[in-house]
N, C-alpha and C positions, 0 to 999 in steps of 0.2 A: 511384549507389545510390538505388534508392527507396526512400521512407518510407512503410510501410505503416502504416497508424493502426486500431489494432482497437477497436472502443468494446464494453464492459462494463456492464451492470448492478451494484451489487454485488451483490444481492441474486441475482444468476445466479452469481456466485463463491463466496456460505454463506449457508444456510437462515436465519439469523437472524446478529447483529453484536454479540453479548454472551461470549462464552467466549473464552478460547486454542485448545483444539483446535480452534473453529468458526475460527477468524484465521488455525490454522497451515495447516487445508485450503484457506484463498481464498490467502494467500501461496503454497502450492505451487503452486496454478492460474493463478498470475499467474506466475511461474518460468518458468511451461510454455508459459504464453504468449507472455512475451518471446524463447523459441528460436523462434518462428514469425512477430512481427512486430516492429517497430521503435520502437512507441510503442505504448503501454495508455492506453487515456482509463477511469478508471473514475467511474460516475458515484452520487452518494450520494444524489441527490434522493430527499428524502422518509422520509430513514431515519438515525437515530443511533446512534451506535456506544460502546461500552463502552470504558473504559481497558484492559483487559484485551485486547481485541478490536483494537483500536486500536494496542496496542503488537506483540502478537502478527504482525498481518500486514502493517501499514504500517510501525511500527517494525524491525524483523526486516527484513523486506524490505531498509529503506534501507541496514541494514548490512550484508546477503548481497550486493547489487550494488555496492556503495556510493555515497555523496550523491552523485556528479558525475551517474554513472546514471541515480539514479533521479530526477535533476532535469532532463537527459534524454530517457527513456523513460519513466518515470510521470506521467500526469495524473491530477492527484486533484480534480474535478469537483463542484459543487452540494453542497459542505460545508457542515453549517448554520453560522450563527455561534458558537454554543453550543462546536461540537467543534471547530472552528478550532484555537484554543490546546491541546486535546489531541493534535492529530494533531501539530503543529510538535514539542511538547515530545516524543513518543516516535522523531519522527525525530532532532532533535538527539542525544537524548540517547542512541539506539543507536548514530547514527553517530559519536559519541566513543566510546563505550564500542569500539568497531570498532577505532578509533585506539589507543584506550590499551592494547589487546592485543596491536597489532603492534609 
C-alpha cells in the first residue's frame, strides 16, 4: 500500500481558528480528506488558534477517528509553543471522553 501524504494549510481548511462552527468545518474537511489519503500533514505556522477552535476540530477529530488514528494519519505541524498544551489537552481529553462512552 502506498502512503500518500497530503500537506494542508490550515488556514486553507477555515477562514480564521477562533469559533466551533469555524473548527467543525475544517474537521469535516479533514474527514473528507482522510477518504482520499493516508496521512494529513496540517501546518499552523504563523497562526493561533482558540480553545474553542482547538477542541472543536482537533479535539472532535481525535475522538471521530480515534488516538491510534489520528497519531497515525494526523500530522499537526509548526504549532507555536503557546498552543502546544492546548492542543494535547483537547485531544486527551476527547479521546477519554471517547472511552468512557463506550
Amino acid at each position: 500500500m502506498t502512503i500518500s501524504t497530503f500537506k494542508v494549510q490550515v488556514v486553507d481548511l477555515a477562514p480564521n481558528l477562533s469559533t466551533r462552527p469555524v473548527g467543525a468545518m475544517a474537521r469535516d474537511r479533514l474527514v473528507q480528506l482522510l477518504n482520499d489519503y493516508s496521512v494529513i500533514e496540517v501546518d499552523f505556522e504563523h497562526h493561533s488558534l482558540t480553545p474553542s477552535f482547538a477542541d472543536e476540530c482537533i479535539g472532535r477529530l481525535a475522538a471521530v477517528i480515534g488516538f491510534e488514528q489520528f497519531k497515525q494519519r494526523i500530522k499537526l505541524v509548526n504549532i507555536n509553543a503557546s498552543n502546544r498544551p492546548l492542543v494535547k489537552h483537547v485531544i486527551v481529553t476527547r479521546c477519554q471522553e471517547g472511552v468512557l462512552m463506550h
